[in-house]
C-alpha positions as CSV (number, residue, x, y, z in Angstrom):
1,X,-28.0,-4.3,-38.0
2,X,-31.2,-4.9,-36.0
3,X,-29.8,-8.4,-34.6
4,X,-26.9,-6.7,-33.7
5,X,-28.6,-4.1,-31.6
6,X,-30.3,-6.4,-29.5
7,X,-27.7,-8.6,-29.0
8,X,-25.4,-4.9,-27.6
9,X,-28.7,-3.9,-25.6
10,X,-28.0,-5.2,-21.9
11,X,-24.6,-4.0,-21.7
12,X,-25.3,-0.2,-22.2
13,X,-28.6,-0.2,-20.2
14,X,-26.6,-2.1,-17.6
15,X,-23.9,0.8,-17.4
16,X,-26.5,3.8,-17.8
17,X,-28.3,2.0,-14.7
18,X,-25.3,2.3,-12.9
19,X,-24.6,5.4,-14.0
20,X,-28.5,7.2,-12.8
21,X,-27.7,4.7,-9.0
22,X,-24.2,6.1,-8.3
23,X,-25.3,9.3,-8.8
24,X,-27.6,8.6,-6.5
25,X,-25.4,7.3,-4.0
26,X,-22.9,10.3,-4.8
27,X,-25.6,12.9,-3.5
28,X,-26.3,10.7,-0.5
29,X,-22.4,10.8,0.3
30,X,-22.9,14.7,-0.1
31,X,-25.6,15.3,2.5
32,X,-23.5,12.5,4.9
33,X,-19.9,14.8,3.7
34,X,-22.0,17.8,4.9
35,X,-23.7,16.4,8.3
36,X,-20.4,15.1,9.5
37,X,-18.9,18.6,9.0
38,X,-21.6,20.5,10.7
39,X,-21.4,17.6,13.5
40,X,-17.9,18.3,13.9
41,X,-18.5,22.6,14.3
42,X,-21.4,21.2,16.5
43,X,-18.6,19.2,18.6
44,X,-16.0,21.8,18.8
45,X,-18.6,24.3,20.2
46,X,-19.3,21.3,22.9
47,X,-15.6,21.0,23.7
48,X,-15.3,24.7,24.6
49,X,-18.5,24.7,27.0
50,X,-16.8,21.7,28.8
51,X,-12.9,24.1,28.9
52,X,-14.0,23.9,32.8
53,X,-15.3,20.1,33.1
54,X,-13.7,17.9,35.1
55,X,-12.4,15.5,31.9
56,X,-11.4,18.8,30.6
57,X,-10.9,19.0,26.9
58,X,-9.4,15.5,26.5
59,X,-13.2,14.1,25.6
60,X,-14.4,17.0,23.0
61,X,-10.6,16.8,21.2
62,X,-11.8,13.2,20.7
63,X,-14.7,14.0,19.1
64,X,-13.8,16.1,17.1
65,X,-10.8,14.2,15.9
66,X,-12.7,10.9,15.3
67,X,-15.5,13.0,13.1
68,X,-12.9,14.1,11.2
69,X,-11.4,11.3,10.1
70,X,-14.7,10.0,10.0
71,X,-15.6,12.9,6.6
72,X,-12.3,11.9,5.6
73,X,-13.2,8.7,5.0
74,X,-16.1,9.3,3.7
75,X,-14.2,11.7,1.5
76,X,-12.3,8.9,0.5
77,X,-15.5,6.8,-0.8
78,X,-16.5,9.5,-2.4
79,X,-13.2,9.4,-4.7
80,X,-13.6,5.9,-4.9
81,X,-17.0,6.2,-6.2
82,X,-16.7,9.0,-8.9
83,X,-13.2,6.8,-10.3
84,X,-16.3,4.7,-11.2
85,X,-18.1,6.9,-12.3
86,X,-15.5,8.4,-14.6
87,X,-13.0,5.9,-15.6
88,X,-15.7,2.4,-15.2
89,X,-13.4,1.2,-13.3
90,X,-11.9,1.3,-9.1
91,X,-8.9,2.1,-8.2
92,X,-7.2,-0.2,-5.3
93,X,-5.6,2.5,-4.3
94,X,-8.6,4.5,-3.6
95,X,-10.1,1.9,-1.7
96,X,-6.9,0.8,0.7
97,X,-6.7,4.6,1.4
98,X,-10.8,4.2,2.7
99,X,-9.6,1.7,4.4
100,X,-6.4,2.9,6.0
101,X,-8.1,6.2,7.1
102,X,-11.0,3.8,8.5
103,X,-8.5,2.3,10.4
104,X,-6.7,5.6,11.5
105,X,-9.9,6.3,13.1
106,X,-10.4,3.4,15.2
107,X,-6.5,3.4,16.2
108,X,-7.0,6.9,17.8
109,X,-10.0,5.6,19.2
110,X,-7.6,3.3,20.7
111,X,-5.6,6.0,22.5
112,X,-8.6,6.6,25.2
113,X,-8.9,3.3,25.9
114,X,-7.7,0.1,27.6
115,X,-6.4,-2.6,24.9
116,X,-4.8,-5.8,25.0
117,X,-1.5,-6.3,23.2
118,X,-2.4,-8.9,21.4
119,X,-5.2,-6.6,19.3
120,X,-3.0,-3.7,18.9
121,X,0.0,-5.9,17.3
122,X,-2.9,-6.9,15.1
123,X,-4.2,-3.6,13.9
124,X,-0.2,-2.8,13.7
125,X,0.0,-5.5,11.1
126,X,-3.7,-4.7,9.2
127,X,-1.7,-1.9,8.7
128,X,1.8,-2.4,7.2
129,X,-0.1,-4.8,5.2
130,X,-2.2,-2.4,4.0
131,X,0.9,-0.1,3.3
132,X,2.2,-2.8,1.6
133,X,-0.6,-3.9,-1.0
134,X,-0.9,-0.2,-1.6
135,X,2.9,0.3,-2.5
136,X,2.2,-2.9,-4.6
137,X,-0.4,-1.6,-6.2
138,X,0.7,1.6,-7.7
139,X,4.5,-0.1,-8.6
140,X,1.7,-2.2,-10.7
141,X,-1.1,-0.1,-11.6
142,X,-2.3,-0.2,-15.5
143,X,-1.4,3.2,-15.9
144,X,2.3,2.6,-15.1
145,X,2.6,-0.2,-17.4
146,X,1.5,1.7,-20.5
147,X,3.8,4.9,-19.4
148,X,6.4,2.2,-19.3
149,X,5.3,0.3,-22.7
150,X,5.4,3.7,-24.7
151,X,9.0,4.4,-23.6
């Protein structure tokens, strides 16, 4: 019984550890979740002082769009990271959708700027390849196979 014990003890003091850090890291996504909400209020108050600039509200829409999808993503982590937390394991999905919203963020970044062909065909295809590993992965997921299995 003893021998037993110690031979079982790194594997649940390796997933309490993990446990005590990721909730951790889940309060630190919290205080990020809330600071990018408040910097978006703090943004939309700066795009109606500057209703009369010269740029006109084309620069504070921008802002506020990109922190957006900015707590979104984080959001998004933050899914990913209580899956963990709950299940033990990650979802792919969870993580392509960080990942695609990541991306959305830089493509509307994208819309205010200059950019060569060449990169935007290759953000185009990041992301149909994305949508395509995502499709794969729920037609594929564990949990479909069993729902299958117990028909």
């Amino acid at each position: 019984m003893k021998k037993h014990l110690e031979l079982n003890f790194p594997g649940p003091f390796f997933e309490q550890t993990c446990k005590v850090l990721l909730s951790f890291l889940l309060l630190a996504l919290l205080g990020t979740i809330a600071a990018g909400i408040a910097r978006t209020f703090i943004d939309l108050l700066l795009c109606f002082r500057e209703l009369l600039a010269p740029q006109g509200l084309e620069h504070g829409f921008r802002a506020v769009l990109v922190d957006v999808l900015t707590v979104l993503a984080l959001i998004e982590v933050f899914r990913t990271a209580m899956s963990y937390l709950v299940e033990g394991r990650v979802k792919v999905t969870y993580i392509i959708d960080t990942v695609l919203v990541a991306l959305l963020t830089e493509v509307l970044a994208f819309w205010y700027r200059e950019l060569d062909t060449g990169r935007m065909w290759m953000v185009i295809a990041l992301v149909v390849s994305l949508m395509l590993v995502r499709i794969l992965a729920i037609l594929y997921s564990p949990k479909r196979r069993e729902l299958a299995e117990g028909l």
